[in-house]
C-alpha positions as CSV (number, residue, x, y, z in Angstrom):
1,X,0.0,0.0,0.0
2,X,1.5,3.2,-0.9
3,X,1.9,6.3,1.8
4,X,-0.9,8.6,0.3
5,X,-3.1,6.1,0.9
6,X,-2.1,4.9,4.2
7,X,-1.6,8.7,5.5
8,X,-5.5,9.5,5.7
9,X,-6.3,6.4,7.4
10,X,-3.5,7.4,10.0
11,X,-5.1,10.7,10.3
12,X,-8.7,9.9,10.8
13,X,-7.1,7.5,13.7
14,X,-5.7,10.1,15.2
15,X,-8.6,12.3,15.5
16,X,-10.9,10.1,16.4
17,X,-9.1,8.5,18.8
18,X,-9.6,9.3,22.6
19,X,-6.6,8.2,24.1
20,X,-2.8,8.8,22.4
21,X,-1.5,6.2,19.6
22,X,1.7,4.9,19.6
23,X,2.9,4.1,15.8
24,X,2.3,0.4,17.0
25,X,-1.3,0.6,17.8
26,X,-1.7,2.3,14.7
27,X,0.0,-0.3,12.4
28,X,-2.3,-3.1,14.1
29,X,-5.9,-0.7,13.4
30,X,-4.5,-0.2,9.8
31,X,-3.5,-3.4,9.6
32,X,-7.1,-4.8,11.3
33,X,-9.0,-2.5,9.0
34,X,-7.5,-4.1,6.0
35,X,-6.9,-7.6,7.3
36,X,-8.1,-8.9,3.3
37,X,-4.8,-7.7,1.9
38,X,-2.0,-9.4,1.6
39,X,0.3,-6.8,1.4
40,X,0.2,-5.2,5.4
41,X,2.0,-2.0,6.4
42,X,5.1,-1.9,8.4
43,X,6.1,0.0,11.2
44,X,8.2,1.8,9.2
45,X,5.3,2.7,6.9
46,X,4.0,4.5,9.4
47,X,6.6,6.3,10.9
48,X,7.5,8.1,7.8
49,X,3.6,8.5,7.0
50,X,3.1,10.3,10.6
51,X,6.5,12.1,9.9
52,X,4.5,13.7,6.8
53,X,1.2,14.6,8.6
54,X,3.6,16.1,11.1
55,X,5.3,18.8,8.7
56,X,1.7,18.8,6.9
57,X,0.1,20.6,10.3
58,X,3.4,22.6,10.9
59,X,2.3,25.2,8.6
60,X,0.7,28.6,9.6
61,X,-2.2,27.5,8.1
62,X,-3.3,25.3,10.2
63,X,-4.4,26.1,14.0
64,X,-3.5,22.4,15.1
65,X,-1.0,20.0,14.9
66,X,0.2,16.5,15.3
67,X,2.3,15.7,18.5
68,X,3.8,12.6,20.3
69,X,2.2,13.3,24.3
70,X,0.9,11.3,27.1
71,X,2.6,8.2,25.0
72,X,1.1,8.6,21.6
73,X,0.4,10.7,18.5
74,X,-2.5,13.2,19.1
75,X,-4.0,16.1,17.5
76,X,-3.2,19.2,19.5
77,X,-4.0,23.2,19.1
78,X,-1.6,25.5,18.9
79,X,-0.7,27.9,21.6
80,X,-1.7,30.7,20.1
81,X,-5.6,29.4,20.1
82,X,-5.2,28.5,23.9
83,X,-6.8,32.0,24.9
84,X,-9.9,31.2,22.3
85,X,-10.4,27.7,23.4
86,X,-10.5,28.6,26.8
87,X,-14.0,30.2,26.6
88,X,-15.7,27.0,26.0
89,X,-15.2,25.5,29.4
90,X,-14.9,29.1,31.5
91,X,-12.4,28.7,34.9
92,X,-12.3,25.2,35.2
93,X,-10.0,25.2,32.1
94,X,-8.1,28.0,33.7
95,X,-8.0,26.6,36.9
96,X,-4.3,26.4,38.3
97,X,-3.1,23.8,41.1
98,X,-2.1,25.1,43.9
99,X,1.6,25.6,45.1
100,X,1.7,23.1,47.4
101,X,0.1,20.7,44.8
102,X,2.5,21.7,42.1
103,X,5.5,20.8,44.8
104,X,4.2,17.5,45.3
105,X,3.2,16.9,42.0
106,X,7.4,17.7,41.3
107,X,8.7,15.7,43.9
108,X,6.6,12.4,42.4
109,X,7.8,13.3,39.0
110,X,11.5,13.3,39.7
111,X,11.5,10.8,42.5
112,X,8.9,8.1,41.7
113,X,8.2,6.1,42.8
114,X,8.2,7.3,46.2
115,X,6.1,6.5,49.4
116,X,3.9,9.6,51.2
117,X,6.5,9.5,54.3
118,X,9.6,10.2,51.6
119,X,7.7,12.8,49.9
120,X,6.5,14.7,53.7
121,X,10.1,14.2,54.6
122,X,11.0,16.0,51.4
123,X,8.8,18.8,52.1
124,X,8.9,18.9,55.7
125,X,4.8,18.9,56.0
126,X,1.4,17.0,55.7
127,X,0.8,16.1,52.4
128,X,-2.4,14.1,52.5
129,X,-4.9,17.2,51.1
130,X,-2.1,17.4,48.2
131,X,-2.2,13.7,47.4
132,X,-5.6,13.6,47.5
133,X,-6.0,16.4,45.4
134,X,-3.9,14.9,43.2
135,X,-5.2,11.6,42.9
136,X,-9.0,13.0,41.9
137,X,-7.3,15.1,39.3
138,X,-5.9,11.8,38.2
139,X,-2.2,13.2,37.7
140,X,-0.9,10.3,40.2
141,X,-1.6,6.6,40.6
142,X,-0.8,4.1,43.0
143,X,1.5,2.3,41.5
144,X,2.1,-0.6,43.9
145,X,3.5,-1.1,47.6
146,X,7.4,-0.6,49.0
147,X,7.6,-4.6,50.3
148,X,11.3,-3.4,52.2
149,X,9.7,-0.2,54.6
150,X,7.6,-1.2,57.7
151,X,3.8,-1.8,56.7
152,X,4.5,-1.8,53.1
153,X,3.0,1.9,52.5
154,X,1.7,2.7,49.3
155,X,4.0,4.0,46.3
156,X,2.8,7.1,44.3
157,X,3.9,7.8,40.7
158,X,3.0,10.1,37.7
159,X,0.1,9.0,35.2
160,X,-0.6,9.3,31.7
161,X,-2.5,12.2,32.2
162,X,-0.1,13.7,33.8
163,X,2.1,13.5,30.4
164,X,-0.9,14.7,28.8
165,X,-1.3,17.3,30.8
166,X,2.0,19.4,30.8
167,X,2.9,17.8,27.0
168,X,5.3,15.4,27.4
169,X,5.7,11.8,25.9
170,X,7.7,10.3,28.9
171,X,9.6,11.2,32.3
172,X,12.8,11.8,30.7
173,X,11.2,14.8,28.9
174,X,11.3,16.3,32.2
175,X,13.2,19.7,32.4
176,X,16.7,18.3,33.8
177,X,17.2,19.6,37.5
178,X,20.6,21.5,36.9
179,X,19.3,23.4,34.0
180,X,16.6,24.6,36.0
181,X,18.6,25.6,38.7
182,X,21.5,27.1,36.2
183,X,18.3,29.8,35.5
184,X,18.2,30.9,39.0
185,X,22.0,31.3,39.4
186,X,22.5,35.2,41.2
187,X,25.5,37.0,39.8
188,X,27.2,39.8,42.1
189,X,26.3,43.5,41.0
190,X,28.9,45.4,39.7
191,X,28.6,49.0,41.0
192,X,30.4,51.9,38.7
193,X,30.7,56.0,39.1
194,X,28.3,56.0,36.5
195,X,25.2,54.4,38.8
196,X,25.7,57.5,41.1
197,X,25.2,60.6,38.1
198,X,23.9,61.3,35.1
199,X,26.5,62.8,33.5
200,X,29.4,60.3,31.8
201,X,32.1,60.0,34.3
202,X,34.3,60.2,31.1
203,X,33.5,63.8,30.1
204,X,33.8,64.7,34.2
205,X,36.9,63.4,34.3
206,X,38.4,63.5,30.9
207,X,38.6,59.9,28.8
208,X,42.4,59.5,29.2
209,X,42.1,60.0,33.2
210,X,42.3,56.9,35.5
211,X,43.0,58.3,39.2
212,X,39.3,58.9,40.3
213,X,40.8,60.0,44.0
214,X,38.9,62.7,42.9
215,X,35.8,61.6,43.0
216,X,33.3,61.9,46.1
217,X,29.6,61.2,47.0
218,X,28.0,64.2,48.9
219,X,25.3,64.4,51.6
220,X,22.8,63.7,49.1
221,X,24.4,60.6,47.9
222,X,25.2,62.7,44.4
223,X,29.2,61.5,42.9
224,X,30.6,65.2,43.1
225,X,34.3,65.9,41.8
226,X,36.7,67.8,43.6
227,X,38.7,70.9,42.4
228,X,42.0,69.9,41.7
229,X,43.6,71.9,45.0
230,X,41.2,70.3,47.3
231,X,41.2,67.4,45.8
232,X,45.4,68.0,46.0
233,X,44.6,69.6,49.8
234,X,42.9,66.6,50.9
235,X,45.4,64.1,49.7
236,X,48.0,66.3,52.2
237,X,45.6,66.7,55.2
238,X,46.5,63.4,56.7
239,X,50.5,63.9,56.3
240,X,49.9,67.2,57.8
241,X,48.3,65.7,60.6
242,X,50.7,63.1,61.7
243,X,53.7,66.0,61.2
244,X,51.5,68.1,63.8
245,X,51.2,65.3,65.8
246,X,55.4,64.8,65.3
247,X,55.7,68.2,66.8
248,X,53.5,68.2,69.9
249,X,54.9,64.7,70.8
250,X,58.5,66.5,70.3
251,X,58.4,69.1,72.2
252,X,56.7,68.3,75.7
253,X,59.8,66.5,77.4
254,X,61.4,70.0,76.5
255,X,58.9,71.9,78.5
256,X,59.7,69.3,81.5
257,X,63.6,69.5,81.2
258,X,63.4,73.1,80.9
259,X,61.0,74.6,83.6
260,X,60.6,78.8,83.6
């Protein structure tokens, strides 16, 4: 069977479908549909067919497109339409989890499967509401039982619509932990003349100059320069100071040794 005619029956299974196709289930419909035929599709068929409708609903002209999440091929709308599509089922399409919820629901995701004691150890609080919450919205499962802790407590992981949800096809899709933290990475400020004025510290102090003795921040906290003889005058003050001090300290065991 050639690809333009298996690539509408690959669509139509797609759209119709209500859970996501994995290439596999759609070579067995295709080949189900068509068991009279000896010639049956391969895997490979269909790979290259999906890779088709793929570039097919790339283009601007279409508001959808065909994506591999939650497991399998779907048809999804593009982000621009989210705003649009969002009237037809008011708030509860809007509605957010909460921040407690969306902590648990990341500490399950990267560390599943995990027991309810790991995950309050984690987060250093109750977590029943946020499990709970969790497990109606059918973003977790229980996946089983840890046989090795005491009482064999019950083992949480992510689900398939939990994939579906945020649009990924597996866990390794997940955003890796170091480049998420490499975002939040604080870099010292560096502070110049320049964040204390308005004017370019270059014209105040000429381009070629690089002894900024000169400069000085005023009551006001505004970067002032100082005349040249001050500037020279309160270089010396501190020399003049300690050869005052010389003096005094010089001349009092003469007033001792020589009494009037």
């Amino acid at each position: 069977m050639e690809l333009s005619e298996i690539i509408p029956h690959i669509e139509v299974l797609i759209f119709a479908s209500e859970k996501p196709l994995t290439s596999l289930d759609i070579v067995e419909l295709i080949n189900n549909s068509f068991g009279f035929l000896e010639e049956r599709i391969s895997l490979d068929q269909v790979e290259t067919a999906v890779e088709g409708i793929r570039e097919k609903y790339n283009s601007e002209f279409y508001p959808f497109e065909v994506r591999e999440s939650g497991g399998g091929w779907q048809f999804l709308t593009k982000k621009d339409y989210h705003k649009t599509i969002a009237q037809l089922n008011g708030d509860k399409f809007l509605k957010r989890l909460s921040n407690a919820a969306l902590e648990t629901l990341a500490i399950i995701a990267y560390k599943q499967p995990i027991t309810k004691g790991e995950i309050e150890a984690i987060r250093g609080v109750n977590s029943d509401y946020s499990i709970q919450k969790l497990l109606e919205k059918e973003l977790i499962l229980i996946s089983g039982r840890n046989e090795q802790l005491p009482g064999k407590p019950l083992v949480y992981a992510t689900s398939k619509t939990f994939m579906d949800y945020f649009g990924l096809n597996s866990t390794s899709d997940l955003p890796k932990i170091r480049e998420v933290l490499a975002d939040q990475l604080v870099e010292g400020t560096i502070i110049r003349p320049e964040d204390f004025t308005d004017q370019p510290v270059a014209e105040m102090t000429g381009e070629e100059a690089e002894d900024v003795s000169a400069l000085k921040v005023n009551e006001e906290g505004e970067l002032i320069i100082l005349p040249e003889e001050a500037a020279t005058d309160n270089e010396a003050a501190p020399e003049a100071g300690a050869d005052e001090s010389s003096d005094k300290s010089s001349d009092a065991p003469l007033e001792e040794n020589n009494p009037e």
